[in-house]
Structure formats: C-alpha cells, structure tokens
C-alpha positions as CSV (number, residue, x, y, z in Angstrom):
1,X,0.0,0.0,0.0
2,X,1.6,3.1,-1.5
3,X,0.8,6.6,-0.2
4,X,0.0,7.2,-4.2
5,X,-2.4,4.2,-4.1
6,X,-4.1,6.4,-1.1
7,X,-5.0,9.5,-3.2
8,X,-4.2,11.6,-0.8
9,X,-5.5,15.3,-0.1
10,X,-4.2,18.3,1.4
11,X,-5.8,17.3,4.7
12,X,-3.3,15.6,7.1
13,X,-6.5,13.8,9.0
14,X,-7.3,12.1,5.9
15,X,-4.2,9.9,5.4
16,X,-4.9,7.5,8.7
17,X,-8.3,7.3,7.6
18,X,-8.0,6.4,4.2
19,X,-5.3,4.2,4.8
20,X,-7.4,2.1,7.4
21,X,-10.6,2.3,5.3
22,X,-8.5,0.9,2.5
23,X,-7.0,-1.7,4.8
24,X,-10.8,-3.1,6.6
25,X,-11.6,-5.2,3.1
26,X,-8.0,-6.7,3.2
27,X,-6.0,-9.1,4.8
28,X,-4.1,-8.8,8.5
29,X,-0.9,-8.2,6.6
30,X,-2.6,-4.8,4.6
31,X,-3.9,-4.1,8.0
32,X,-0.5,-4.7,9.8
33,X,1.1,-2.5,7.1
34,X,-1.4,0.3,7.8
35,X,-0.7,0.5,11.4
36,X,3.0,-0.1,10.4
37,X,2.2,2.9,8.3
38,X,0.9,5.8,10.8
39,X,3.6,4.8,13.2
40,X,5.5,6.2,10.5
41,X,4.6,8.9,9.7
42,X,3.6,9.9,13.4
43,X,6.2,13.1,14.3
44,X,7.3,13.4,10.7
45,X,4.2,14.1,8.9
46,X,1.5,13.3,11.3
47,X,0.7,14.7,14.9
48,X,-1.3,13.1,17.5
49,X,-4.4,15.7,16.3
50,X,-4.1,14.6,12.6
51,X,-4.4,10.9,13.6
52,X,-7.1,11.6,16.2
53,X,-8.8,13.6,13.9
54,X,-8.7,10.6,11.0
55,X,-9.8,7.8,13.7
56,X,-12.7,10.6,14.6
57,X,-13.6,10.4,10.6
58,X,-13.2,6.3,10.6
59,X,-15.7,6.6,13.6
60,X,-18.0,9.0,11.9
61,X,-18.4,6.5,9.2
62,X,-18.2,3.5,10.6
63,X,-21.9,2.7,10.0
64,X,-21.1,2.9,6.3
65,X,-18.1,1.3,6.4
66,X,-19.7,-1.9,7.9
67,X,-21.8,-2.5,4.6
68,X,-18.5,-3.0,3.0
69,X,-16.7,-4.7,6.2
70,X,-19.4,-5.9,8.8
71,X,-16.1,-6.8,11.5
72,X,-15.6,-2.9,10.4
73,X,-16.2,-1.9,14.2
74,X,-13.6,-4.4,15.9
75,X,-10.9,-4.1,13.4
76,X,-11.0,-0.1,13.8
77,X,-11.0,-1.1,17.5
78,X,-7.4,-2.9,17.1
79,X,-6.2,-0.2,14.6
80,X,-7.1,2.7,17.8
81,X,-5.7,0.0,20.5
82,X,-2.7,-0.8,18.4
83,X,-2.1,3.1,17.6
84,X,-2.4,4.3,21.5
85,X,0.1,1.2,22.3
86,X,2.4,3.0,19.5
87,X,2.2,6.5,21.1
88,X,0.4,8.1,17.9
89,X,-3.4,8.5,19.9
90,X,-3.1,9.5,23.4
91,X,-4.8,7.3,25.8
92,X,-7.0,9.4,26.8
93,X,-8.7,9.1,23.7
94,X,-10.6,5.5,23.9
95,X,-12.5,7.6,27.4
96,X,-13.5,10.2,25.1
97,X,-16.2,8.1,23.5
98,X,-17.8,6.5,27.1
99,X,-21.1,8.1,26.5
100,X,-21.4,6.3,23.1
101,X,-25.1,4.4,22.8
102,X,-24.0,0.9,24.4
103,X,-25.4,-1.2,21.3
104,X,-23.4,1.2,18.5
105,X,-20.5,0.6,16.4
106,X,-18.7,3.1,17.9
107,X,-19.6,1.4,21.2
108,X,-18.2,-1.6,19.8
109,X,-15.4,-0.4,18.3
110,X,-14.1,1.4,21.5
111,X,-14.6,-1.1,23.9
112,X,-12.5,-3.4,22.0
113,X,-10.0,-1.1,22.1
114,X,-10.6,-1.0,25.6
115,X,-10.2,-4.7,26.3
116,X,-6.9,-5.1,23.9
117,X,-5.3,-2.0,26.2
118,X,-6.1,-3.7,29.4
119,X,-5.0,-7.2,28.6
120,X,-2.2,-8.5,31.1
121,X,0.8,-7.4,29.2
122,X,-1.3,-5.4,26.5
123,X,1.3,-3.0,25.5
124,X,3.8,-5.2,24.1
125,X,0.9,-7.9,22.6
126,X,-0.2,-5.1,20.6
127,X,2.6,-5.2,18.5
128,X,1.6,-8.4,17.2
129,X,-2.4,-7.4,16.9
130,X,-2.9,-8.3,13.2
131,X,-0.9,-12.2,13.3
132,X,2.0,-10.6,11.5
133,X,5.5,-11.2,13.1
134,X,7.4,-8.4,15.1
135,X,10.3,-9.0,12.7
136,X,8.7,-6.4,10.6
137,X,8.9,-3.6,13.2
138,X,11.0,-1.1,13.5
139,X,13.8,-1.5,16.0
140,X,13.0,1.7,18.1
141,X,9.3,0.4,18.5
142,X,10.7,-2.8,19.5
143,X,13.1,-1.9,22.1
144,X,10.2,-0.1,23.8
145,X,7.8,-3.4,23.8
146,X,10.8,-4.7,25.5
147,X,10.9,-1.9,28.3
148,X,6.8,-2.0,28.8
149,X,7.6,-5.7,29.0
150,X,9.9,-5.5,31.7
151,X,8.2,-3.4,33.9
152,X,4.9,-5.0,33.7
153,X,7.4,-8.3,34.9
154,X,8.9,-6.2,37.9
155,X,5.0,-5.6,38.8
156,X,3.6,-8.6,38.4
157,X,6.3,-11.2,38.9
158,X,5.0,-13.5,36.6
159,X,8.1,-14.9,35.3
160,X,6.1,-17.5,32.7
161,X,3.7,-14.9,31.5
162,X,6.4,-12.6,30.9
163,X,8.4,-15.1,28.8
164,X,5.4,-15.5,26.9
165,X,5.4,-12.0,26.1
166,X,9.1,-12.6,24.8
167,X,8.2,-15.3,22.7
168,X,5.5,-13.0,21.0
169,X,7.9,-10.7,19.7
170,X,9.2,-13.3,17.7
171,X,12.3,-11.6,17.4
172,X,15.4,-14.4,18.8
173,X,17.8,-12.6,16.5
174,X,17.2,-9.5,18.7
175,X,16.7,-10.9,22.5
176,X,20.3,-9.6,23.1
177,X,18.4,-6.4,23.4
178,X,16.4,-7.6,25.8
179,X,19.1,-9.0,28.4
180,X,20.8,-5.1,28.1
181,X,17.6,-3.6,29.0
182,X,16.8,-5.3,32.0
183,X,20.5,-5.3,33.2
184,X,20.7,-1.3,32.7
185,X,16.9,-1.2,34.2
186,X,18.0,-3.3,37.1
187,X,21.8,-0.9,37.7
188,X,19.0,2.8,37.3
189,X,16.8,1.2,40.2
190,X,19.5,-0.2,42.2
191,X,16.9,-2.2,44.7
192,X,17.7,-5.9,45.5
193,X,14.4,-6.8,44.7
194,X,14.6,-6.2,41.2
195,X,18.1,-7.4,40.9
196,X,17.0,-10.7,42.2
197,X,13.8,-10.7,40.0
198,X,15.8,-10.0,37.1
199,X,17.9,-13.0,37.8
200,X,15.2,-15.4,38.3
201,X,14.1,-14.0,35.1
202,X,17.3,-15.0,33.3
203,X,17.2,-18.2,35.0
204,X,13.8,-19.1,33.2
205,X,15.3,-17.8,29.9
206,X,18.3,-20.1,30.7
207,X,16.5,-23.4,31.6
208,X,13.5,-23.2,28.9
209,X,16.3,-21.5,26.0
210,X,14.1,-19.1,24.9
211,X,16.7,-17.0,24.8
212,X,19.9,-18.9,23.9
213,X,23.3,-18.6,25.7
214,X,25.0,-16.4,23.0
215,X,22.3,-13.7,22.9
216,X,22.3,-13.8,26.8
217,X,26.3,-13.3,27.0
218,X,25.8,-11.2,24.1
219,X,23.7,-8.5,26.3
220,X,26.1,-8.5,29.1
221,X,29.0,-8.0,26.9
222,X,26.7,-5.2,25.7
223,X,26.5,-3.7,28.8
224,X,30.1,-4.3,30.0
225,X,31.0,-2.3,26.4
226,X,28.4,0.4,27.4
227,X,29.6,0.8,30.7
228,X,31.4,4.2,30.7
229,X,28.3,6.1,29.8
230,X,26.2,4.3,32.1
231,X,28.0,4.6,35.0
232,X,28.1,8.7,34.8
233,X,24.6,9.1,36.2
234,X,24.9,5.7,38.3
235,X,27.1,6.5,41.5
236,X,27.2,2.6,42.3
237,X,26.6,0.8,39.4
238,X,29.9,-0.7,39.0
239,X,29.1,-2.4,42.6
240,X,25.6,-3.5,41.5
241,X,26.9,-5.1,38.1
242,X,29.4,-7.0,39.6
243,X,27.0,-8.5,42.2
244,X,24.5,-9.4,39.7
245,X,27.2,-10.8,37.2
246,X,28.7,-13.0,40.2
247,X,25.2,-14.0,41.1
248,X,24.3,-14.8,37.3
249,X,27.5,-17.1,36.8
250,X,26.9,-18.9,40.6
251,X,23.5,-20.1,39.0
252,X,25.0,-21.2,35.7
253,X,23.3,-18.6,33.9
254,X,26.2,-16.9,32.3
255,X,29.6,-18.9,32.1
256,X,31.9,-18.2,35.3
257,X,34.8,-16.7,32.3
258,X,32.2,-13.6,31.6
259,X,32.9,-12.9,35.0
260,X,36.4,-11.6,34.6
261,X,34.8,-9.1,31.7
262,X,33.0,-6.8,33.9
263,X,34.5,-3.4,33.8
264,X,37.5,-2.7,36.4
265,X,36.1,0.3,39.0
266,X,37.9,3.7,38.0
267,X,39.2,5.4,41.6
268,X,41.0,8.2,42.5
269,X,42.9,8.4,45.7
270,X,44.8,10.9,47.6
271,X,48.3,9.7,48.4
272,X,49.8,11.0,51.8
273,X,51.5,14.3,51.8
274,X,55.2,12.8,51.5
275,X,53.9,11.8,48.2
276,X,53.2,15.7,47.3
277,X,49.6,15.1,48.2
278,X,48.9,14.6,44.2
279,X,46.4,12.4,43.3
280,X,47.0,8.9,41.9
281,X,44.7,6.5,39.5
C-alpha cells in the first residue's frame, strides 16, 4: 500500500483514515502494514491531532463502512488500541467516546479497544495485533515493547507470562536487546528486589532456551562495552553489576569466564603528603 495508491488530499487527518478504510476489506498483513504505516509517519508528517482527527472520521463513518466490512467496528477497534500502544493516539482518547449508545458501532469499536489496552501485558501484545510477526517492526518500537515488557514483569512477577510475552515478539535474533535492558533497568533502580527478579528472570530464559546462551552473554557483553556512559549518572553501578554478574555465573546462567569481563572500578585516591599530596589512578 503506497501513499500514491491512497489519493491523498491536502488534509493531514485524511491519510490515517483512508489508509485504514482501505485496509478493513483486506487481509491482516494490509492491515498490519497500515498500522505499520501511521507509526511512521507519526512526528514526521503526522501529529497526534491529525491521527485523532482521522480515527474521529473512521468513527464517523463507521456505520457505512460496515456495509463493506461488517467486523468494520472491531478491526478499527485494534487499529485505535494498536495506535495508542504505539504513542500516535493519546490514551486518553478511547475515554472520550464512554457516553457512546452501548449497542453502536462506535460502542463496539471502542470497547475493544478498551479490552486489547487492558489485557495482562497489553502494551507489548499489541505489537503483534494483526498475526503478523514483530520482525517487521522497526527497532526503536521494539526496544520499547521490551521496556513496557519489563516493567509489567517487575510488577507482576510472573516470570512464565512474561516469557510468553518474549516469545510474542518473535524476534530471537534481537533478545540480546532484551538481556541489556533489564541489566541497565535493574543498575537505574539499584533495589535488591529487582536485581534478584531479574535473575530469576534469566534463570527461566536459561532453563527453557528461549533466549539462547549467545544472545544472553551477548547482552552482558553489551553492557560491559556500554559501561562508561552508564555509569556517569549511576554512582554505584559498577558495585551493582558485579554482584548481579557473580550471582548470574553462581546459578550457571552466564559462564563463570564472563565474570572476569566486567569493567575494572575507576578510583582516584589521595596519596599522603610525603607523596606531594597529588592524586593517583
């Protein structure tokens, strides 16, 4: 779907709503690419009014458009859910609509929207709304899945429904990114609790090889090359990675040899005033 195959007019609002209107007769991969689309063109060409403004039009319609499409109302549903979990609608926009008449489309439409945004670990599902494989999405939008994913984990604790969320992304080339995220999450909080949830984390990932050994060594070596910007605006981070790397390696998550990788603690020291009271590395 080409922005020429959308005829598109002067009028920014028109572009989401074409290119979902288009997309409602089609198949989830059309659909996929239309969502694919407006995350796009979100905060190049399109602002948060524009696409509201569209999905206000799509709404407007939608009794017409369900002559064409009768699942019309649902879809738009995931297109709104799906565009709120991508930051393009503001949230706030499905509670606009709560005075709809219960048995309309709208009403339809907007309370699946609802449901989809309050599913346990909604967010990062989302991404894979339409069937089609996270492969496809751009890296940015998938390192983000990865952080909602995350801290839904460090609320919930579910260790198996968070790996399931992990295996939705359907992205084992990229989980490296994933083990680098929770280690930097886990140095920013600096809390025990989340150090030792991130571990048991790990630990499943280890066990059940979702995530395979390289890509898990390959996010701590990540980490341990990233280390001299992430240690500027954490004090004690140094300490915290080595405990959690120690701790990693004593439950045979990480080989005991990544061990001796982890970034030597810089220190500066004054010397004794015989020594000229300079300071010494």
């Amino acid at each position: 779907m080409s922005l020429s195959e959308l005829n598109i007019s002067s009028s920014k609002y028109k572009v989401p709503a074409l290119a979902i209107s288009a997309a409602l007769e089609k198949k989830a991969t059309q659909r996929e690419m239309a969502s694919v689309l407006i995350s796009d063109l979100y905060g190049k060409h399109l602002s948060q009014h524009d696409i509201a403004k569209g999905f206000q039009q799509l709404l407007d319609d939608l009794d017409d458009l369900c002559l064409d499409t009768p699942e019309a109302p649902k879809f738009l549903g995931k297109f709104i859910a799906r565009a709120i979990a991508d930051d393009c609608l503001p949230p706030a926009f499905v509670a606009s609509f709560e005075d709809a008449p219960s048995h309309s489309n709208q009403a339809i439409a907007m309370n699946e929207a609802a449901v989809l945004l309050k599913m346990k670990h909604g967010m990062v599902r989302l991404d894979s709304v339409w069937g089609v494989a996270g492969g496809r999405r751009p890296v940015k939008l998938l390192v983000k899945k990865m952080v909602l994913l995350l801290k839904e984990y460090l609320c919930s604790e579910d260790v198996e429904e968070a790996s399931r969320c992990v295996q939705d992304l359907e992205v084992p080339h990229f989980y490296h990114e994933l083990i680098f995220e929770a280690i930097v999450m886990m140095l920013e909080d600096g809390h025990e609790r989340v150090m030792l949830l991130m571990k048991d984390l790990f630990q499943f990932f280890s066990k059940t090889n979702i995530i395979t050994p390289d890509q898990i060594r390959n996010g701590f070596e990540r980490v341990f090359n990233s280390f001299a910007d992430i240690q500027l605006d954490i004090p004690n981070a140094h300490t915290l990675l080595e405990t959690f790397t120690d701790m990693c390696a004593r439950d045979g998550i990480i080989p005991i040899s990544l061990t001796i990788k982890v970034p030597s603690r810089g220190r500066k020291r004054f010397v004794s005033e015989g020594d000229g009271g300079i300071i010494k590395v």
